[in-house]
KOLTORLO-206888 format. One record per residue (C-alpha): residue number from 1; residue in three letters; chain; x, y, z. Coordinates in nm, 3 decimals. Layout:
N
  nr rest kette    east   north      up
 NUM  ALA     A       X       Y       Z
...
***
This chain:
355
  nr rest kette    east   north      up
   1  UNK     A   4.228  -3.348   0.440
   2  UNK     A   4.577  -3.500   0.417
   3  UNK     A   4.817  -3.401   0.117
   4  UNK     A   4.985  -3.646  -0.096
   5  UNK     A   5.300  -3.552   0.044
   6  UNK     A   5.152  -3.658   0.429
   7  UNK     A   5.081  -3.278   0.517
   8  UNK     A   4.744  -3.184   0.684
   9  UNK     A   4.590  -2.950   0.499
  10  UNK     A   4.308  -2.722   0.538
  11  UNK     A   4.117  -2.510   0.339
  12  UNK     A   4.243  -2.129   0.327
  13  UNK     A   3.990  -1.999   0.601
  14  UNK     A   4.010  -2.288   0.765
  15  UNK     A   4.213  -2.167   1.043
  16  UNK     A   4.055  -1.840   1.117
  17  UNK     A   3.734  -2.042   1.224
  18  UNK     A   3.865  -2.265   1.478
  19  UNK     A   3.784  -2.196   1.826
  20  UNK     A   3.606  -1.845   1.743
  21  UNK     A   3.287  -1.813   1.947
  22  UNK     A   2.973  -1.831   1.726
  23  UNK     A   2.894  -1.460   1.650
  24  UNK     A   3.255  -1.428   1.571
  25  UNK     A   3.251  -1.714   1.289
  26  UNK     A   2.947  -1.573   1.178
  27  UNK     A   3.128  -1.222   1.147
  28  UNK     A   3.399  -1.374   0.939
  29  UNK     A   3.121  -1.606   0.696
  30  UNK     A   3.014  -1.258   0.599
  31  UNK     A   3.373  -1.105   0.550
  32  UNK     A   3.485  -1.446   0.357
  33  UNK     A   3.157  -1.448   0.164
  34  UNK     A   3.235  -1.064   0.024
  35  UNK     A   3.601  -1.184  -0.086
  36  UNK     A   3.438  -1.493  -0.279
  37  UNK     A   3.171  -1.205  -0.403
  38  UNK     A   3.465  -0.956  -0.538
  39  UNK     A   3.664  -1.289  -0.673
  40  UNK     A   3.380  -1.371  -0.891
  41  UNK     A   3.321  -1.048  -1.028
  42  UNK     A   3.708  -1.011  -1.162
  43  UNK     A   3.620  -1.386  -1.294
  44  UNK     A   3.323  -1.196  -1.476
  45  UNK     A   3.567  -0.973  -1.661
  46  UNK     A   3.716  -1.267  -1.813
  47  UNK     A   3.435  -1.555  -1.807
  48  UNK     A   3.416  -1.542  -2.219
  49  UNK     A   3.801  -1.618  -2.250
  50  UNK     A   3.763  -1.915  -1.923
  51  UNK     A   3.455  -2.020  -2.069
  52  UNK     A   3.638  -2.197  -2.385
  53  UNK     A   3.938  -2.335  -2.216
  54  UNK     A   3.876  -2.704  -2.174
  55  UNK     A   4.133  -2.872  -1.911
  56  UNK     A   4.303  -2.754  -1.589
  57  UNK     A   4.486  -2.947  -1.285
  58  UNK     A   4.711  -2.867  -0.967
  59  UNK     A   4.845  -2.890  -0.531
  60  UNK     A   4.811  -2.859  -0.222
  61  UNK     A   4.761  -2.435  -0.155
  62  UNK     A   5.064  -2.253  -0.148
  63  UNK     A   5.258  -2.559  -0.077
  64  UNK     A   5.600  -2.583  -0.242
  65  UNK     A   5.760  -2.962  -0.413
  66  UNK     A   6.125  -3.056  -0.507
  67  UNK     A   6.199  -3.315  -0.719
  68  UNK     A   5.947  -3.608  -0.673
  69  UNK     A   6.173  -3.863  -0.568
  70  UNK     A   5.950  -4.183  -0.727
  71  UNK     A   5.994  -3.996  -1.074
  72  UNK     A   6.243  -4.166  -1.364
  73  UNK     A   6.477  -3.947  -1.558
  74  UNK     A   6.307  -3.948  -1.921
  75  UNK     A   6.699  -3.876  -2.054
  76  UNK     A   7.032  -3.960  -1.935
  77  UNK     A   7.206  -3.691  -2.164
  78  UNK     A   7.145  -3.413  -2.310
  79  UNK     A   6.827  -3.497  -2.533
  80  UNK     A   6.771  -3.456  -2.878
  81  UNK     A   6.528  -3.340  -3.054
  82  UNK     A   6.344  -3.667  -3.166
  83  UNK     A   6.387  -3.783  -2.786
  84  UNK     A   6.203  -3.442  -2.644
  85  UNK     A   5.890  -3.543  -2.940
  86  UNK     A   5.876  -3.906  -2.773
  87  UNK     A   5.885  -3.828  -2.397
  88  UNK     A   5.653  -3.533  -2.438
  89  UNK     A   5.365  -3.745  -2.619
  90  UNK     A   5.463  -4.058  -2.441
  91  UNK     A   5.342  -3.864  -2.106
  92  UNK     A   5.018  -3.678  -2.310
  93  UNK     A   4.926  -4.043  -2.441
  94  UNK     A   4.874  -4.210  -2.143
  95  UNK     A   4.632  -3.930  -2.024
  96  UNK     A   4.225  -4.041  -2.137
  97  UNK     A   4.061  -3.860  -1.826
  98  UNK     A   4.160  -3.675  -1.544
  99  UNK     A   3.984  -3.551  -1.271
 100  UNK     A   4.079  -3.346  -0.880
 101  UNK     A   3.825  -3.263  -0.698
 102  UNK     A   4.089  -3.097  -0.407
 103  UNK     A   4.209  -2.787  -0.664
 104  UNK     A   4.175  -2.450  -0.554
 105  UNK     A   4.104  -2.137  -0.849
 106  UNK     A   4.304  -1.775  -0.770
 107  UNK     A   4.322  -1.500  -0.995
 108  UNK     A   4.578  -1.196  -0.972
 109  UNK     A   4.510  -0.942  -0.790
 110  UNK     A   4.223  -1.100  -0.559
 111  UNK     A   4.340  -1.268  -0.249
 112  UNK     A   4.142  -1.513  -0.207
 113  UNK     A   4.071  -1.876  -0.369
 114  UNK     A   3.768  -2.086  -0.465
 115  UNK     A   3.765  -2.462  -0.386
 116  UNK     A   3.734  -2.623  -0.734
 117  UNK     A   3.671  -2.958  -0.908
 118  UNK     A   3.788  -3.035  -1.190
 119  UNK     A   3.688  -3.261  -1.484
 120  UNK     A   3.810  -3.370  -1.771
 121  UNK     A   3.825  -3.621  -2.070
 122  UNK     A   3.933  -3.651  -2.388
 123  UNK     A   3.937  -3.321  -2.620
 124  UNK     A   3.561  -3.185  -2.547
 125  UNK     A   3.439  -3.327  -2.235
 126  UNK     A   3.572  -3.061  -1.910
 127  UNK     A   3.422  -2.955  -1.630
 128  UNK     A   3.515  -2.704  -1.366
 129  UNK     A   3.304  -2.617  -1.077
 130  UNK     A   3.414  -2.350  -0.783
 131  UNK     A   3.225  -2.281  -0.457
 132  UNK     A   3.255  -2.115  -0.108
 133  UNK     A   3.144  -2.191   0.185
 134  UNK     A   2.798  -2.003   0.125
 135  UNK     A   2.753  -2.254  -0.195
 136  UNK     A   2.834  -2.260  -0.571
 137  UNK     A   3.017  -1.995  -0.737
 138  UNK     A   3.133  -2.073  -1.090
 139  UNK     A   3.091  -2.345  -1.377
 140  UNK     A   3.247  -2.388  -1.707
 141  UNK     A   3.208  -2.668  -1.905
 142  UNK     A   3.231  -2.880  -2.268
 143  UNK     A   3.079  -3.175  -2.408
 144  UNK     A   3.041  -3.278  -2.799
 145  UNK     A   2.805  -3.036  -2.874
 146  UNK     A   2.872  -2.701  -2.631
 147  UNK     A   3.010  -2.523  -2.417
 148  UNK     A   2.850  -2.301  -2.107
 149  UNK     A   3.010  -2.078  -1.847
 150  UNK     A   2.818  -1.962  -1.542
 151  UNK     A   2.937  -1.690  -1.258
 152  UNK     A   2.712  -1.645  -0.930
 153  UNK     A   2.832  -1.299  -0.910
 154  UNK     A   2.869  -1.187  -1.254
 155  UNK     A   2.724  -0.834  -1.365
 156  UNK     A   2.404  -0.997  -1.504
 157  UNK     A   2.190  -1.328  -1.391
 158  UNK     A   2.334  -1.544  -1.749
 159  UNK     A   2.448  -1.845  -1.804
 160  UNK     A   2.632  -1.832  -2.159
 161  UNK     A   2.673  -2.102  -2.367
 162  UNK     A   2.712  -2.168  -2.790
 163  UNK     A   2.785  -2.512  -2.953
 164  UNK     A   3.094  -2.543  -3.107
 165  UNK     A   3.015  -2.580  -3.450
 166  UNK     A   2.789  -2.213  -3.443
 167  UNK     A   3.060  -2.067  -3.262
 168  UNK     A   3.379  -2.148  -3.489
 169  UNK     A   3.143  -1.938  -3.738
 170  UNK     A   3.062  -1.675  -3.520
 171  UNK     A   3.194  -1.319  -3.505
 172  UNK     A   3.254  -1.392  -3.144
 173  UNK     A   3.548  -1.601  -3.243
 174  UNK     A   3.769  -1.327  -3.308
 175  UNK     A   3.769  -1.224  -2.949
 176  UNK     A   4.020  -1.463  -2.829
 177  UNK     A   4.363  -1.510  -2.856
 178  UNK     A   4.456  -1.850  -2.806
 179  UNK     A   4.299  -2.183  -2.906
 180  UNK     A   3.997  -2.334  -2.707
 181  UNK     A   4.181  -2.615  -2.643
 182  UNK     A   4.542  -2.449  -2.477
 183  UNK     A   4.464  -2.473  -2.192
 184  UNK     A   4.503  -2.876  -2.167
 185  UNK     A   4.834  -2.807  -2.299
 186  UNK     A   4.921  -2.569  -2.029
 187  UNK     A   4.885  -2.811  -1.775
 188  UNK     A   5.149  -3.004  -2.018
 189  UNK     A   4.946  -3.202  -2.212
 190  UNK     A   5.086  -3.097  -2.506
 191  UNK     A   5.124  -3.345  -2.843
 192  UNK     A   5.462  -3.272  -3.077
 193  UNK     A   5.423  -3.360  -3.429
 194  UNK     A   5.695  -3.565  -3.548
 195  UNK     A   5.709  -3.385  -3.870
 196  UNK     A   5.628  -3.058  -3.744
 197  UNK     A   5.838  -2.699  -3.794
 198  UNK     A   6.019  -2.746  -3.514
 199  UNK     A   6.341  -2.564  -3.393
 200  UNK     A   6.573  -2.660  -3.119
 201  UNK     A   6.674  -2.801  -2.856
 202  UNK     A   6.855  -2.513  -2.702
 203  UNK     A   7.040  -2.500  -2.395
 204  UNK     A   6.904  -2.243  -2.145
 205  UNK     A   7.138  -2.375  -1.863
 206  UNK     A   7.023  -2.466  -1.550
 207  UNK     A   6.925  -2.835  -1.692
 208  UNK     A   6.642  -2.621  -1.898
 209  UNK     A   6.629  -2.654  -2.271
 210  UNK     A   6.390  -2.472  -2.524
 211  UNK     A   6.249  -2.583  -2.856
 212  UNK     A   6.022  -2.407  -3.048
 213  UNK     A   5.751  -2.489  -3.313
 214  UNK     A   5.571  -2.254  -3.577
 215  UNK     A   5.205  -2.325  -3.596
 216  UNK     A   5.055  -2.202  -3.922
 217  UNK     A   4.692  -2.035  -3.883
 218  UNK     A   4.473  -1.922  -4.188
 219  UNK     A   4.512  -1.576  -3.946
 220  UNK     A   4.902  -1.624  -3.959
 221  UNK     A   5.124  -1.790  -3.827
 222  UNK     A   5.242  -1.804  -3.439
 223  UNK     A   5.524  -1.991  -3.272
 224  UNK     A   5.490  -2.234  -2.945
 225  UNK     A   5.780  -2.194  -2.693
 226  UNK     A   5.828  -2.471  -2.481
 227  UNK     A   6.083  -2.470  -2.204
 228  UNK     A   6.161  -2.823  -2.091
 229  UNK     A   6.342  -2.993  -1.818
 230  UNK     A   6.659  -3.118  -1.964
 231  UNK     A   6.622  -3.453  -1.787
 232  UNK     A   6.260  -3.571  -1.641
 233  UNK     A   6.091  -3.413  -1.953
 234  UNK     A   5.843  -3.206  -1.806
 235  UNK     A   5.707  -2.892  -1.979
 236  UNK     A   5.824  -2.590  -1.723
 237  UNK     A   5.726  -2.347  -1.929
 238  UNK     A   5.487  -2.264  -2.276
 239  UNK     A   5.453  -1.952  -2.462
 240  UNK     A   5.219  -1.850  -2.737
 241  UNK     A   5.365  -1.554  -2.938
 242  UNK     A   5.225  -1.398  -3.244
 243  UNK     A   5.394  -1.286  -3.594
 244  UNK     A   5.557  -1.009  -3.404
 245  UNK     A   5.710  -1.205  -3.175
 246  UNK     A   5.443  -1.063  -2.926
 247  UNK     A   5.305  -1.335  -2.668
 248  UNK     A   4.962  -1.335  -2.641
 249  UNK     A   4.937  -1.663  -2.332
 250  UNK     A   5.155  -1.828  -2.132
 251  UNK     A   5.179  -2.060  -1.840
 252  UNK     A   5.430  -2.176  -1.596
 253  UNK     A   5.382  -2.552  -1.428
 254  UNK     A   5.585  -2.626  -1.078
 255  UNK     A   5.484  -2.890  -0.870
 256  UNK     A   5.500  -3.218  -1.076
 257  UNK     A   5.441  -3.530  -0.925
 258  UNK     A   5.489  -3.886  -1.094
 259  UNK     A   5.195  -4.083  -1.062
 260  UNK     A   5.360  -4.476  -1.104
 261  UNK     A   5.029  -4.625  -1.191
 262  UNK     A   4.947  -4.426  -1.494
 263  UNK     A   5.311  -4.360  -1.584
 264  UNK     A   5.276  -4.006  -1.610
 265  UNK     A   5.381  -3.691  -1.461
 266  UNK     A   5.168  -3.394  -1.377
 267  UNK     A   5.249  -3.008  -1.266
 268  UNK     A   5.009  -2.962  -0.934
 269  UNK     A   5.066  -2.530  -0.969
 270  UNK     A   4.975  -2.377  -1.318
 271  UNK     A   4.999  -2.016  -1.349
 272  UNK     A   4.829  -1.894  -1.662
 273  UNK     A   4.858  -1.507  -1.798
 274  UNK     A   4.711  -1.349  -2.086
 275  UNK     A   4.863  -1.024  -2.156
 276  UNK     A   4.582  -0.844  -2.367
 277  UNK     A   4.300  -0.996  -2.134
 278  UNK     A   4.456  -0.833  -1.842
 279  UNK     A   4.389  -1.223  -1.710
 280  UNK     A   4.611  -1.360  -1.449
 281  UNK     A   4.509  -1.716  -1.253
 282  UNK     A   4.615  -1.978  -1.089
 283  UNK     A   4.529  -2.345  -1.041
 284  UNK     A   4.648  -2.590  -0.733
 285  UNK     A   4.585  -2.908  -0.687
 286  UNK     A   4.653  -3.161  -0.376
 287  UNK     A   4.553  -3.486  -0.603
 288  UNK     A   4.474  -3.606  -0.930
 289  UNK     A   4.241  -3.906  -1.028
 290  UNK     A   4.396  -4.059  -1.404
 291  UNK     A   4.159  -4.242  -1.617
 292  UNK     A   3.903  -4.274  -1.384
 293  UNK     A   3.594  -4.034  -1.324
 294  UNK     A   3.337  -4.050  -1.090
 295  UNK     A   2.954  -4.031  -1.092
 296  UNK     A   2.679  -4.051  -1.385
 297  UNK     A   2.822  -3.909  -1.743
 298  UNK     A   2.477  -3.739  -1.794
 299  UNK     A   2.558  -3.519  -1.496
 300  UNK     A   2.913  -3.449  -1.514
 301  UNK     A   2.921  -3.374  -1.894
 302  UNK     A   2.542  -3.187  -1.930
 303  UNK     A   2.465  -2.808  -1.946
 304  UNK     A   2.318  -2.744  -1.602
 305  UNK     A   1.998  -2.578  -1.581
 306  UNK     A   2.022  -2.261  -1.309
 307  UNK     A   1.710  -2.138  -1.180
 308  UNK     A   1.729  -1.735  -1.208
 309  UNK     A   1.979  -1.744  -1.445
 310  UNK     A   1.880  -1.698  -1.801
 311  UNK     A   2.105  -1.926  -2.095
 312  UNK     A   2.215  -1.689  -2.386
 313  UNK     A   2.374  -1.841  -2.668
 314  UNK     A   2.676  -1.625  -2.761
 315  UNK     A   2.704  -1.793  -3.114
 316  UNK     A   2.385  -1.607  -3.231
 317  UNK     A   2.451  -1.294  -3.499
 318  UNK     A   2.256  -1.048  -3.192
 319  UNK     A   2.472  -1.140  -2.916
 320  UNK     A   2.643  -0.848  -2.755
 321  UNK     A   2.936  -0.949  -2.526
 322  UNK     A   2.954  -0.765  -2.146
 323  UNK     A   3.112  -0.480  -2.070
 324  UNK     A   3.435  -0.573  -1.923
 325  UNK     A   3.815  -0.427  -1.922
 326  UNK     A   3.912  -0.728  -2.144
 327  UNK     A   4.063  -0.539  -2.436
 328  UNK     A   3.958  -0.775  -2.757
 329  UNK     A   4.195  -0.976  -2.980
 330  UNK     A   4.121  -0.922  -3.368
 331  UNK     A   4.240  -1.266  -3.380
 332  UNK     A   4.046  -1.579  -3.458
 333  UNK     A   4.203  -1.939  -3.440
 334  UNK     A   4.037  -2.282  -3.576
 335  UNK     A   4.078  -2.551  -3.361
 336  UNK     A   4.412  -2.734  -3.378
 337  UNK     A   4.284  -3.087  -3.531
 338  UNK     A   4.501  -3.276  -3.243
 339  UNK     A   4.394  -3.623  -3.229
 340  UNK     A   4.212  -3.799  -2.940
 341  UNK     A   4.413  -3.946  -2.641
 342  UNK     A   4.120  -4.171  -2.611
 343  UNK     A   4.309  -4.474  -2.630
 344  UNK     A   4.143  -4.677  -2.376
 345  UNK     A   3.779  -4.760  -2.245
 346  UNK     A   3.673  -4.481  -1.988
 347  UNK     A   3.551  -4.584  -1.661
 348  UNK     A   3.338  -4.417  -1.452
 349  UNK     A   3.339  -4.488  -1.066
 350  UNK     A   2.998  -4.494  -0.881
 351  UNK     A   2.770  -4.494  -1.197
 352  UNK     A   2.635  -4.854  -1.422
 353  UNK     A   2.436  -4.845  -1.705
 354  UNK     A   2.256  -5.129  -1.575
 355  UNK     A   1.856  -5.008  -1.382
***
């Protein structure tokens, strides 16, 4: 597999294989296969939180990117406030679908990663799908109706799953601190209402500015730090904090890459932590596909159906969450009412409605 940047890469294990003698590679399968095993289980303690996140993105592993040198300078001097608004959604806007299917999944404290593909298109329709070598591991997923999450190696043989409507009801609700949708704006998809409570820019030196926006919730209200680069416009930084001033999610974005034929920039390294889910993880990506997805809708976009693996509905009144670590936010947030980026026709690669 080549990198954008011209780079062979390899998977992670890659290298420990080659030119090992067969019962040697079939020693390290095993040892690989328990690190994927003890991955997934720390994924477990947090699969209710992942399950309602609908985006992702990012690189190639561990690489490291300087400035892309194709990418234009969104302001010439310092920006104002009104400027920061129009770059920011100019970039979000142009995004209808976006898919990798190169992204590897890492969370803290495990060291090892998951090759993942990732789905995703407009404010319901994500997928994310993680495997190892010995097969599938993990998949999340959204459409108009639901949601699902499903772990190889979680504690019990489940696949969870609640439509949206039952679930924005349900008592469940309360265990989450951010908005199902936040993680598309971590990647830096993030829309900036032009009349909105904003505050800012400030200067944080380095060619880094800040602004800051209070987003009211019937819960109270929180306030949305975003750190931005004080001349391509991309969002380094964003930072959910609570009445308190207490953050409760944040993610950092490195790696951006301007893609000339969408005219938009993208981080390929996302680093997401929430502080009271003990949840640290990581997304890298080598390439992005914009506005164009591959394969039949049905598939990509439907509730798989996992033999062994019983579906429980987590929106229903006798649902009884997992044990896990995960210490429970009291919090509850409705969705945020953003409007579609739909904008344009989707296309879908490989797949005609014509038989």
């Amino acid at each position: 597999m080549t990198c954008g940047w011209g780079r062979v890469f390899e998977p992670p294990d890659a290298q420990r294989f080659r030119g090992l003698e067969d019962s040697t590679l079939a020693t390290q399968i095993v040892e690989t296969h328990s690190k994927d095993a003890d991955l997934n289980r720390t994924l477990a303690t947090g699969c209710l939180l992942l399950t309602l996140f609908v985006a992702s993105g990012a690189t190639c592993r561990r690489n490291t990117f300087g400035v892309d040198p194709m990418a234009p300078a969104a302001f010439v001097t310092p920006p104002t406030l009104d400027e920061i608004i129009y770059a920011v959604n100019a970039n979000t806007s142009r995004v209808q679908q976006l898919h990798s299917d190169s992204a590897w999944l890492s969370v803290g404290g495990v060291p090892t990663s998951l090759r993942t593909s990732v789905s995703l298109e407009g404010q319901q329709r994500f997928r994310l799908k993680s495997k190892s070598i010995v097969g599938p591991e993990l998949d999340i997923g959204s459409n108009e109706e639901l949601f699902w999450f499903w772990a190889k190696h979680a504690p019990e043989p489940l696949v969870f799953f609640a439509s949206h409507r039952d679930f924005a009801a349900s008592p469940t609700r309360g265990m989450f601190p951010v908005d199902p949708h936040w993680l598309i704006e971590a990647i830096g998809l993030v829309q900036l209402e032009p009349g909105g409570m904003h505050e800012g820019p400030f200067s944080l030196g380095d060619g880094r500015v800040e602004v800051r926006t209070r987003l009211a919730r019937p819960t109270g209200d929180m306030t949305r730090v975003l750190v931005i680069d004080g001349r391509y416009g991309y969002i380094l930084e964003q930072h959910l904090l609570d009445a308190t001033g207490r953050a409760v999610a944040s993610s950092r974005t490195s790696g951006h890459r301007f893609y000339a034929s969408a005219a938009v920039a993208l981080p390929h390294r996302i680093e997401i932590e929430m502080p009271d889910a003990e949840l640290r993880l990581t997304i890298e990506v080598n390439e992005y596909a914009i506005n164009s997805l591959y394969g039949s809708p049905d598939e990509l976009w439907g509730m798989p159906q996992i033999e062994g693996f019983t579906p429980v509905n987590i929106a229903a009144p006798q649902f009884t969450p997992p044990a896990s670590p995960i210490t429970s936010s009291s919090r509850g947030f409705p969705s945020n009412g953003r409007p579609s980026r739909l904008t344009q026709q989707p296309a879908y690669r490989g797949y005609s409605t014509v038989r």
